[in-house]
LOVEXVO-70618 format. One record per atom (N, C-alpha, C, O, CB): atom name; residue number from 1; chain; y, z, x. Coordinates in steps of 0.001 Angstrom, whole numbers, plus 500000, padded with zeros to 6 digits. Atoms other than C-alpha are relative to their C-alpha. Glycine has a CB too. Layout:
N
R  atome  num  chaine      yy      zz      xx
R     CA  NUM       A       Y       Z       X
...
***
This chain:
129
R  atome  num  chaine      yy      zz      xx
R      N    1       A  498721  500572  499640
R     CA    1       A  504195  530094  506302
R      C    1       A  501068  500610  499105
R      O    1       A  500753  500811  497932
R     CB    1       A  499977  498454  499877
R      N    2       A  498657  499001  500669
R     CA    2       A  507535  531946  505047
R      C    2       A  500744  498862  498893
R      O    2       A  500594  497653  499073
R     CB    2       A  501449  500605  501541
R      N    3       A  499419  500946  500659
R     CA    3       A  509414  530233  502492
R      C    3       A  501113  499337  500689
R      O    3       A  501514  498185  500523
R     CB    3       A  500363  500482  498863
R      N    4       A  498336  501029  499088
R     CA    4       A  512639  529465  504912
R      C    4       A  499282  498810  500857
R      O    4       A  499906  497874  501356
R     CB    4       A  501215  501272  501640
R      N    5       A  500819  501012  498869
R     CA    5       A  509948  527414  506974
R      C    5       A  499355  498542  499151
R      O    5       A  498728  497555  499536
R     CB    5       A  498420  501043  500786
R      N    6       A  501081  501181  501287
R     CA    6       A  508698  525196  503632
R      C    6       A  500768  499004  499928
R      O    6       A  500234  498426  498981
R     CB    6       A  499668  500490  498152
R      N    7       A  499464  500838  500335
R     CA    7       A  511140  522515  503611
R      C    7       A  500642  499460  501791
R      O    7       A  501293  498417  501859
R     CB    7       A  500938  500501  498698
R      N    8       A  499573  500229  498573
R     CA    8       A  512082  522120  507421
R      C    8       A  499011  499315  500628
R      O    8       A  497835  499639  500466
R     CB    8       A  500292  501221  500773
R      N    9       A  501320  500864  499546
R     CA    9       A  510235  519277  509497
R      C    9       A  499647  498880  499333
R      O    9       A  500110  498647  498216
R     CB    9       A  498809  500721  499936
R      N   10       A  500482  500659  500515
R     CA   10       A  508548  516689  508920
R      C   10       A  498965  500374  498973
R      O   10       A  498763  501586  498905
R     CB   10       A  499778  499401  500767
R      N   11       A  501247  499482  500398
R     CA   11       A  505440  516693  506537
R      C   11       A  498739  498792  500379
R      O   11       A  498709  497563  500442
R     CB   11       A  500139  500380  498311
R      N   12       A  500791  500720  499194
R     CA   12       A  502391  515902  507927
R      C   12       A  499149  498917  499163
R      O   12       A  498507  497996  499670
R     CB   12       A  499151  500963  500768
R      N   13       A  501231  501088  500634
R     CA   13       A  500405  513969  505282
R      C   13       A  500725  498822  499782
R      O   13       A  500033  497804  499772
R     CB   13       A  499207  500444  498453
R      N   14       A  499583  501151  500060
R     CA   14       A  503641  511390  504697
R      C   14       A  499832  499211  501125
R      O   14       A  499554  498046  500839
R     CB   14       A  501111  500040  499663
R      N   15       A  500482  500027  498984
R     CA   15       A  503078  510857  508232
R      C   15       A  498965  498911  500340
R      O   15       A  498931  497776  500816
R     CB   15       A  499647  501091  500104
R      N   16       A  501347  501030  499662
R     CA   16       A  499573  510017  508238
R      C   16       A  499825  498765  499017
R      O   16       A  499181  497760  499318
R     CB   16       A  498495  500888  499860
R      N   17       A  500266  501141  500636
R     CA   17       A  499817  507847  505338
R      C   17       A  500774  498324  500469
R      O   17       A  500415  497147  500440
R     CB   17       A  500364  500472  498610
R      N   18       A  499529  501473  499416
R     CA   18       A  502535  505623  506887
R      C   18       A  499266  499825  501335
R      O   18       A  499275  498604  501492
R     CB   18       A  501751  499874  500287
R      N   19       A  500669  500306  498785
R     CA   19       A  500657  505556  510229
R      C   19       A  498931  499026  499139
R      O   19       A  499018  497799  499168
R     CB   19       A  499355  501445  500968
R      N   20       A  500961  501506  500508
R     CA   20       A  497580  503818  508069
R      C   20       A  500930  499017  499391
R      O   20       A  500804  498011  500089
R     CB   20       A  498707  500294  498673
R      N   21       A  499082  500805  500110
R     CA   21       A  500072  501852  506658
R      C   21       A  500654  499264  500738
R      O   21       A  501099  498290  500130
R     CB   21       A  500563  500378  499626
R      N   22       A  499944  500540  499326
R     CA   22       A  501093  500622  509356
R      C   22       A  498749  498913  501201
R      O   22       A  498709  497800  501725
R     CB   22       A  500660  500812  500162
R      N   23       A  501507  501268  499567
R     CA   23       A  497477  499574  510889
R      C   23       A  499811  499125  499090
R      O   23       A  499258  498078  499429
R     CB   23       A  498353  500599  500110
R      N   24       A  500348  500820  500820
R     CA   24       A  497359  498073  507712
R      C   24       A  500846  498709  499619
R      O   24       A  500417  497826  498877
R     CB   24       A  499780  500714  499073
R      N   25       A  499765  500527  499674
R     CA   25       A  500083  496252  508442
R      C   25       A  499867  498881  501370
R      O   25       A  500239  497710  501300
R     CB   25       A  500414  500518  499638
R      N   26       A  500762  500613  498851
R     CA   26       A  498621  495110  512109
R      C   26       A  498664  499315  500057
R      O   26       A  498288  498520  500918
R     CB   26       A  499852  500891  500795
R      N   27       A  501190  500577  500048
R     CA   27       A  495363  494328  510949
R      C   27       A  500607  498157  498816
R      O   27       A  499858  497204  498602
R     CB   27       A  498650  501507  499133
R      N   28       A  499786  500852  500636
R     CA   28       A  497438  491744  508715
R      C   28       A  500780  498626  500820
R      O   28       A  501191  497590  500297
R     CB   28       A  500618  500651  498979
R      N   29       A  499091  501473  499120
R     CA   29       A  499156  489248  511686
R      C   29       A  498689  498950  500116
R      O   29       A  499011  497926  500720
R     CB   29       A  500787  500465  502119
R      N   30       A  500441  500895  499898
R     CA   30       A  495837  487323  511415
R      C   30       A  499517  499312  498459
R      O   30       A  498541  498565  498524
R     CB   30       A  499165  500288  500966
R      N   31       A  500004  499991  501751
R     CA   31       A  495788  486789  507166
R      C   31       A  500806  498975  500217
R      O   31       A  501911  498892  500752
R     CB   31       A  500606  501382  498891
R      N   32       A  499146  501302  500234
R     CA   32       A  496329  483250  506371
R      C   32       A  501469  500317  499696
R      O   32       A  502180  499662  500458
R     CB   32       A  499416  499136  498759
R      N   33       A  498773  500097  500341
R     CA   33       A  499721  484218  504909
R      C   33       A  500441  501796  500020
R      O   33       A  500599  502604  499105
R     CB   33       A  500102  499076  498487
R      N   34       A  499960  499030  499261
R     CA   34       A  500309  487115  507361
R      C   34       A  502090  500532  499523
R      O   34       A  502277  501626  498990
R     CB   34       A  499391  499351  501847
R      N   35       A  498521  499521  500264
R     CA   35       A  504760  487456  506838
R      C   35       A  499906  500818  498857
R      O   35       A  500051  502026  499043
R     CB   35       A  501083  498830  499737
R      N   36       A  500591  499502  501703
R     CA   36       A  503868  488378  502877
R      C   36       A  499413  501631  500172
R      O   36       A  499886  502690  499761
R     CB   36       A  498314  498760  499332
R      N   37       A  500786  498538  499991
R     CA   37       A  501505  491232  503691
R      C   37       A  500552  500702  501184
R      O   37       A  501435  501462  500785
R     CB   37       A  498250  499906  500155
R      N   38       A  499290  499707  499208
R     CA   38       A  502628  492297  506924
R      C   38       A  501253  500934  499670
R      O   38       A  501276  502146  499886
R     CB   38       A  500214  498946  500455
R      N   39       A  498796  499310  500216
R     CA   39       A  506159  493147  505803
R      C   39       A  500132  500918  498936
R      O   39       A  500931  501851  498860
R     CB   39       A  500926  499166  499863
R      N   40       A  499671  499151  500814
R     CA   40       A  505062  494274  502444
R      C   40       A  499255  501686  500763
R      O   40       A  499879  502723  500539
R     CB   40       A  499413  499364  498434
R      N   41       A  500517  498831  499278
R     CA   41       A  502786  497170  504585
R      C   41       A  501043  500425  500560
R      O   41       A  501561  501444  500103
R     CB   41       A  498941  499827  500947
R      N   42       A  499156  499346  498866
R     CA   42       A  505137  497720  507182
R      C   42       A  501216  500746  498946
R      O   42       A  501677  501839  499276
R     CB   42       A  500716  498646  501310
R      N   43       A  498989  499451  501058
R     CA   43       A  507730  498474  504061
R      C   43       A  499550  501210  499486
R      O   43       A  500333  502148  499334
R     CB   43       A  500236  499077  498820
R      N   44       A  500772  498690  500754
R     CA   44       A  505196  501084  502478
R      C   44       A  500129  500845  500860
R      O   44       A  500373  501967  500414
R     CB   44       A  498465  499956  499585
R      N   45       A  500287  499115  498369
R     CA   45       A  504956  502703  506277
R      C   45       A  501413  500437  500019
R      O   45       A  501575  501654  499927
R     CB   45       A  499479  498920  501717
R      N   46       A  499089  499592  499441
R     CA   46       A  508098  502975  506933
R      C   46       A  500985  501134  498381
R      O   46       A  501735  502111  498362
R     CB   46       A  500738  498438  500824
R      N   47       A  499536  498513  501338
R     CA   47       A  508824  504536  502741
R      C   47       A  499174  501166  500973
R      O   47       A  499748  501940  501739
R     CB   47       A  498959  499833  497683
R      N   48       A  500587  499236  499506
R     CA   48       A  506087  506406  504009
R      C   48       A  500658  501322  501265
R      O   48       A  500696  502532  501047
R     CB   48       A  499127  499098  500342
R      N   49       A  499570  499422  499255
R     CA   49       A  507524  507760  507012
R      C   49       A  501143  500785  499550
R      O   49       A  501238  501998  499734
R     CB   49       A  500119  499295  500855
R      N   50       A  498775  499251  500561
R     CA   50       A  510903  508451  505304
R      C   50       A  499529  501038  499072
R      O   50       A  500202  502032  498800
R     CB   50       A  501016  499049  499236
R      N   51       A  500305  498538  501423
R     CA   51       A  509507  510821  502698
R      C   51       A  499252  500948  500765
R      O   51       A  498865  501878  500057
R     CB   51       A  498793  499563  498310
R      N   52       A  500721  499009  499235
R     CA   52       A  507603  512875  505767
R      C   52       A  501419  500660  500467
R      O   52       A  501343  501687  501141
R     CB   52       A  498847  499378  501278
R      N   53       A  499142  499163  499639
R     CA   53       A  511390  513757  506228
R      C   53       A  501152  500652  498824
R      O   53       A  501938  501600  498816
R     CB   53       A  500576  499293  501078
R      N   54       A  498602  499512  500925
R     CA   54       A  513511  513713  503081
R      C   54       A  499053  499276  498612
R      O   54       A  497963  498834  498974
R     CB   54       A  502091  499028  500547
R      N   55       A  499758  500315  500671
R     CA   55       A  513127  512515  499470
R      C   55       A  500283  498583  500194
R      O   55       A  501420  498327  500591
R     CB   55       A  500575  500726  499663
R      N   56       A  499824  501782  500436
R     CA   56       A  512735  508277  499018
R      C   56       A  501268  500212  499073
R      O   56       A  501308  501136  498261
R     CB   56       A  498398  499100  498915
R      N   57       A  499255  500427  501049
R     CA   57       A  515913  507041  497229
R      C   57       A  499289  499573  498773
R      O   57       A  498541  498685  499184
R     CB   57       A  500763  499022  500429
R      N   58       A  499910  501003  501366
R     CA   58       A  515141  505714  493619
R      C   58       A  499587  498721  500042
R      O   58       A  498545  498140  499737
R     CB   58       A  501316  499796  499510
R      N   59       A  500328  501303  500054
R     CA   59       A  515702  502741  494160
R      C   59       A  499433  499453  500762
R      O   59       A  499243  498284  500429
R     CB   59       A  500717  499393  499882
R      N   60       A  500375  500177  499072
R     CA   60       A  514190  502390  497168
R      C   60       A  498003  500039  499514
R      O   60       A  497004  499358  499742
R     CB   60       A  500837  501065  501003
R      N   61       A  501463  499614  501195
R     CA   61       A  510943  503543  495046
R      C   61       A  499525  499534  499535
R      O   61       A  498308  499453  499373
R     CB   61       A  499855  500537  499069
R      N   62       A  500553  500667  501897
R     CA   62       A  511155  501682  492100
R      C   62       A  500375  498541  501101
R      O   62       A  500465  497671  500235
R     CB   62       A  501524  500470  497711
R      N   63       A  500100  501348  499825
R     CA   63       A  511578  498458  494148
R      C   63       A  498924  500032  500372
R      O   63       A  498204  499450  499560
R     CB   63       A  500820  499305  500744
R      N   64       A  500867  499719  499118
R     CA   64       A  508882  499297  496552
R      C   64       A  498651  499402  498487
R      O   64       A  497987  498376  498341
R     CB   64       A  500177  501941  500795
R      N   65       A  500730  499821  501125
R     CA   65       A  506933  499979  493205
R      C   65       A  499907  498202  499460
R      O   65       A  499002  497368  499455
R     CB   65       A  500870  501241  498879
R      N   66       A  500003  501138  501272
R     CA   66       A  507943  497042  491078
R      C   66       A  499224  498407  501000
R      O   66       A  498666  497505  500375
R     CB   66       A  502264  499637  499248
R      N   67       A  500202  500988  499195
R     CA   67       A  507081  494438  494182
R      C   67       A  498150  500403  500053
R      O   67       A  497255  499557  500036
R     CB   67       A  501105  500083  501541
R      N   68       A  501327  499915  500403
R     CA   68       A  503729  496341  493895
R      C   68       A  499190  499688  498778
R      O   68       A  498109  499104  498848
R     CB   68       A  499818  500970  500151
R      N   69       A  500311  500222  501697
R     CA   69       A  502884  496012  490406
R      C   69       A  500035  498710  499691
R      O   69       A  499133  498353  498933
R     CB   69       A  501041  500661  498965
R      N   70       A  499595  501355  500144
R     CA   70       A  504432  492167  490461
R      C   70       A  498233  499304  500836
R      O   70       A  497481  498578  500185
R     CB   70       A  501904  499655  501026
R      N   71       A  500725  500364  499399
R     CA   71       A  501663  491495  493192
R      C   71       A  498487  500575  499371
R      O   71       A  497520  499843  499579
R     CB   71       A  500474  500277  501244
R      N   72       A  501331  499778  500960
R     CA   72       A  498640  493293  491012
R      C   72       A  500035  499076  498780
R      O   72       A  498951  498713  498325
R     CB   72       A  499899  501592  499402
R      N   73       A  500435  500626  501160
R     CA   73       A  499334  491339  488075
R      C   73       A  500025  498600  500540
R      O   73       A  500034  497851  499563
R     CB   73       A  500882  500280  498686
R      N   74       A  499872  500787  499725
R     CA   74       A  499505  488339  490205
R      C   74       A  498626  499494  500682
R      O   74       A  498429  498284  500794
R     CB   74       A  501047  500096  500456
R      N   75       A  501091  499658  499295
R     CA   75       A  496173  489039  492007
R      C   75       A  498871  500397  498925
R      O   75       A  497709  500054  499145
R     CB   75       A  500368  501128  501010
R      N   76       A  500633  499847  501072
R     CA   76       A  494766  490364  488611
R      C   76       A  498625  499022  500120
R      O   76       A  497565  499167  500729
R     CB   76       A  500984  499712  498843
R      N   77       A  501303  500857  500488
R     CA   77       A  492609  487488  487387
R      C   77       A  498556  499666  500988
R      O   77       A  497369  499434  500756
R     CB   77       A  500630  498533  499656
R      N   78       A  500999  500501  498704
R     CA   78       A  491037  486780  490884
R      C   78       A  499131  500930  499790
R      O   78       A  497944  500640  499644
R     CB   78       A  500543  499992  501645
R      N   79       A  501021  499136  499574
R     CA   79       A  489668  490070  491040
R      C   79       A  498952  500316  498666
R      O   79       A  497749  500579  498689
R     CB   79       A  500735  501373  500625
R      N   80       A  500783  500279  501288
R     CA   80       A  488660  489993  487391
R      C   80       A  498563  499290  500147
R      O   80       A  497397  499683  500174
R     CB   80       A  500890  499080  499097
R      N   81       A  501340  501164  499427
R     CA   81       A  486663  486645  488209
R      C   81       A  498592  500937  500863
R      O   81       A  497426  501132  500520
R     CB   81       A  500898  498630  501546
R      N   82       A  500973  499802  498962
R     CA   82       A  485060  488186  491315
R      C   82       A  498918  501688  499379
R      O   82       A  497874  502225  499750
R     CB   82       A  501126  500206  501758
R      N   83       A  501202  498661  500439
R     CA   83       A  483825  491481  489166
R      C   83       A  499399  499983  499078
R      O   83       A  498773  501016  498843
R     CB   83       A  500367  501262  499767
R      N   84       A  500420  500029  500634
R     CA   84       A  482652  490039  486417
R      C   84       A  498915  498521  499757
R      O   84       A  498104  498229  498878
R     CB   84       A  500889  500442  499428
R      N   85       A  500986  501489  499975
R     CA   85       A  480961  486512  487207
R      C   85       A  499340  499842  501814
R      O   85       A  498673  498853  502116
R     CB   85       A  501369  498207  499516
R      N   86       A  500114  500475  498754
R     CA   86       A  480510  487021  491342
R      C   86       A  499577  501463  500598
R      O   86       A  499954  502623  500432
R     CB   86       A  501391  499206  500599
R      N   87       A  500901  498136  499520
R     CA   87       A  478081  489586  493300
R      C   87       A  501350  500618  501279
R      O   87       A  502352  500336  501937
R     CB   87       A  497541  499675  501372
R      N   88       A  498576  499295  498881
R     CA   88       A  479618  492158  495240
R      C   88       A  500003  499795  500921
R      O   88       A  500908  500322  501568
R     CB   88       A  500296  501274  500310
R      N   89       A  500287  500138  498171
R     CA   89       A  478576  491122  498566
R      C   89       A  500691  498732  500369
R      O   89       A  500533  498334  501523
R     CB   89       A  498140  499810  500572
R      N   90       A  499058  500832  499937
R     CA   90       A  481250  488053  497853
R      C   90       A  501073  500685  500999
R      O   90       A  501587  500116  501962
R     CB   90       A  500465  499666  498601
R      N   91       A  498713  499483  499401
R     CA   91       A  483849  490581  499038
R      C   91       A  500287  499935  501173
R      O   91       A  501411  499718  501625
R     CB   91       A  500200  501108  499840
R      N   92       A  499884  500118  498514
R     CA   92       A  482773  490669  502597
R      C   92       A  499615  498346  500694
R      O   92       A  499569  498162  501910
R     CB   92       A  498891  501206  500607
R      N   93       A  500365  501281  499723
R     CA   93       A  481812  486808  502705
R      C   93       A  501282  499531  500665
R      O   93       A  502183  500369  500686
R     CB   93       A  499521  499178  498742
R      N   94       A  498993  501148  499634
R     CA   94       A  484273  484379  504112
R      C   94       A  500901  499571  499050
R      O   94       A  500539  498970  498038
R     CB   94       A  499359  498830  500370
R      N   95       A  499431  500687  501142
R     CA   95       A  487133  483583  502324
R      C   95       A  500180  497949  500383
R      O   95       A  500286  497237  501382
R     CB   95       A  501745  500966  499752
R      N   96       A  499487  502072  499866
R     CA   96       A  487766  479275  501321
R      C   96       A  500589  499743  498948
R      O   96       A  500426  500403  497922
R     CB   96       A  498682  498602  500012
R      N   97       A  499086  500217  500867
R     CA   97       A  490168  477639  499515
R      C   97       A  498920  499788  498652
R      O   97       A  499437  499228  497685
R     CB   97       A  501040  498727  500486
R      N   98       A  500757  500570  500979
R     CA   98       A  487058  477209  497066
R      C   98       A  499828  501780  498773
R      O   98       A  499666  501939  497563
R     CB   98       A  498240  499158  500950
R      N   99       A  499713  498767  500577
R     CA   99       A  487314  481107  496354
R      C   99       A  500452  500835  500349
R      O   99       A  500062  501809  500992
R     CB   99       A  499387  500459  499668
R      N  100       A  499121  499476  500484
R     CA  100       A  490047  481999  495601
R      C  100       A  499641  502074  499767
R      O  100       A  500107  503014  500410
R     CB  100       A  500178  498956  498680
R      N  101       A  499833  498548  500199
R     CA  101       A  489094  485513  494262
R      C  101       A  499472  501063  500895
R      O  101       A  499395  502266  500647
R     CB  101       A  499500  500276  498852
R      N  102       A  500440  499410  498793
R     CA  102       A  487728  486454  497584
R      C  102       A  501183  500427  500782
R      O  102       A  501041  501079  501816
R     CB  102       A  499143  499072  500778
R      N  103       A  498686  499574  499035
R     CA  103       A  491109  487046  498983
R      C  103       A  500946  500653  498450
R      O  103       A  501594  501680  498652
R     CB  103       A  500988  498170  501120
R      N  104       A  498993  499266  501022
R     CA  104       A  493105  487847  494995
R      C  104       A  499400  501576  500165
R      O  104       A  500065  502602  500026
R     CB  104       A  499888  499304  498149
R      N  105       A  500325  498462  500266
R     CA  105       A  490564  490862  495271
R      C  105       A  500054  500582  501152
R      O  105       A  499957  501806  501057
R     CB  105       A  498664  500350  499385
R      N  106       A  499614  498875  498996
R     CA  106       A  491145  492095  498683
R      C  106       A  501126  500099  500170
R      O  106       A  501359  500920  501058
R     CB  106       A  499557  499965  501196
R      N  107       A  498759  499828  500249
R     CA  107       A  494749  491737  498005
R      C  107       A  500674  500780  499105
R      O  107       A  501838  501177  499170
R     CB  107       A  500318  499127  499847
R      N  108       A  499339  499242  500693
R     CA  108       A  494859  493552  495171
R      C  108       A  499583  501546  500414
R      O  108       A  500247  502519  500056
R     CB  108       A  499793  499586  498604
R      N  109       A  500212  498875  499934
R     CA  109       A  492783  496324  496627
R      C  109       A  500957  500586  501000
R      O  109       A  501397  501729  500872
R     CB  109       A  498730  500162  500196
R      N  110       A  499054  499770  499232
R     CA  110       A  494952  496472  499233
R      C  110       A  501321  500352  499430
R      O  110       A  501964  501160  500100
R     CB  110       A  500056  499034  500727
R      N  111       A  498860  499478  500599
R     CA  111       A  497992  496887  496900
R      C  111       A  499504  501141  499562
R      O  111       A  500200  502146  499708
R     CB  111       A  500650  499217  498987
R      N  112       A  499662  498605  500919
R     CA  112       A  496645  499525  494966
R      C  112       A  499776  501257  500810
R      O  112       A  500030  502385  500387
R     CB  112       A  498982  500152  498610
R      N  113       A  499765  498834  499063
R     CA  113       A  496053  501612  498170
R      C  113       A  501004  500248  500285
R      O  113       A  501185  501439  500541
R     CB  113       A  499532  500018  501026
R      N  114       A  499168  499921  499200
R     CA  114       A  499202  500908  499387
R      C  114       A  500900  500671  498621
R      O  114       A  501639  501630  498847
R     CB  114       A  500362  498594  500917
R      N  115       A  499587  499386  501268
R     CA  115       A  500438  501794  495719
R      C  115       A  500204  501649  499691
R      O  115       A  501142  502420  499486
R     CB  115       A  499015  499534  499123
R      N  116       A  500721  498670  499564
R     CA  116       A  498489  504823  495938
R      C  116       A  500928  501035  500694
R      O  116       A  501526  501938  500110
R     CB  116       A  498815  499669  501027
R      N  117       A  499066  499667  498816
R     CA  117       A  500391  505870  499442
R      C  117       A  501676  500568  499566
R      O  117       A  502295  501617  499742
R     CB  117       A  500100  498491  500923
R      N  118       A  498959  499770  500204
R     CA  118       A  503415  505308  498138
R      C  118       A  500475  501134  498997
R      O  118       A  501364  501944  499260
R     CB  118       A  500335  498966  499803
R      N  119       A  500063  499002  501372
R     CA  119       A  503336  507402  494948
R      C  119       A  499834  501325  500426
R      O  119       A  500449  502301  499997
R     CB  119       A  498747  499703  498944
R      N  120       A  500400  498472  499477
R     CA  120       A  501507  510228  497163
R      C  120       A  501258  500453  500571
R      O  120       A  501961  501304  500026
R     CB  120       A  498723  500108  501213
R      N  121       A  499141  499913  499635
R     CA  121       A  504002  509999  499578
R      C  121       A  501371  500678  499632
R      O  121       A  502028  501470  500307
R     CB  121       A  499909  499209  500135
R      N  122       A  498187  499786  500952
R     CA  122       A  507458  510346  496948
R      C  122       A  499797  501233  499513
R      O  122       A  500736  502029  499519
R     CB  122       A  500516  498827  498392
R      N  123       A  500186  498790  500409
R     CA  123       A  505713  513189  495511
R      C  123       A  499849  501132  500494
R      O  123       A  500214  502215  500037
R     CB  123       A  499358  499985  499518
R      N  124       A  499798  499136  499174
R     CA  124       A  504926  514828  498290
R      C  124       A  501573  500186  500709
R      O  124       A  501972  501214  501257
R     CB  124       A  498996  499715  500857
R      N  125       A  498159  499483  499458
R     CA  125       A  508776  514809  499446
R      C  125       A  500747  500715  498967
R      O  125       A  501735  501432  499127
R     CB  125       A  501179  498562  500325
R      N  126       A  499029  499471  500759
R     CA  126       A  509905  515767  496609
R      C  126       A  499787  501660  499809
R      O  126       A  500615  502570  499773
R     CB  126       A  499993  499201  498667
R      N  127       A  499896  498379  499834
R     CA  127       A  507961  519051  496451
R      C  127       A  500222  501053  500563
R      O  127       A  499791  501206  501705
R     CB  127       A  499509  500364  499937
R      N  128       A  499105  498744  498941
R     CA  128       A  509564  522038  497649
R      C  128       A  501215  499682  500699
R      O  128       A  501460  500374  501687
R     CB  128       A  499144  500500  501278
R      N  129       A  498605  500436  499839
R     CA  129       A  512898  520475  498229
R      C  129       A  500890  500421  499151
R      O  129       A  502065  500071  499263
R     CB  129       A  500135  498752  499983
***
């Protein structure tokens, strides 16, 4: 590919990451407290998408970010609990209001993918711009 051709277009991997990002928002309208996750996905998808065309704002970034980070240390202890006192085959059990860290830890894994995404995402826009 020529160098006049390296910055023109979309790019394809911000792309695919907001597309999962977005199933990962759809697989969330049946999650006891579906608005919460839902919007925070659909928010990552749609950074996502924007950085397959330009450079994320800043602040647009660092909120994205900081709302992630707020929700890992909030989710923290659950998943703590569930990896250090609870077998792993808890994860795919049933969640009940009796455990709790059956849902802090698929919430947090779920942030730190979506974490993940986002980070790939900003970096990938930014290079070769």
């Amino acid at each position: 590919m020529s160098s006049s051709r390296r910055g023109s277009g979309p790019r394809f991997v911000p792309l695919l990451l907001g597309l999962a990002m977005l199933v990962f928002a759809l697989v969330q309208i049946n999650d006891p407290d579906p608005l919460i996750w839902v919007t925070y996905y659909a928010a990552i998808a749609c950074a996502c998408t924007i950085a397959a065309y330009r450079p994320l704002h800043r602040a647009v970034f660092l909120a994205l970010a900081a709302v992630t980070a707020a929700g890992v240390v909030l989710t923290f202890p659950g998943f703590v609990d569930w990896l250090l006192n609870r077998p792993t085959s808890d994860l795919w059990a049933p969640m009940s209001a009796s455990r709790m860290y059956i849902e802090h830890s698929r919430e947090l894994l779920g942030l730190l993918i979506a974490g993940g995404f986002l980070v790939a995402a900003d970096r990938l826009s930014r290079r070769g711009r």
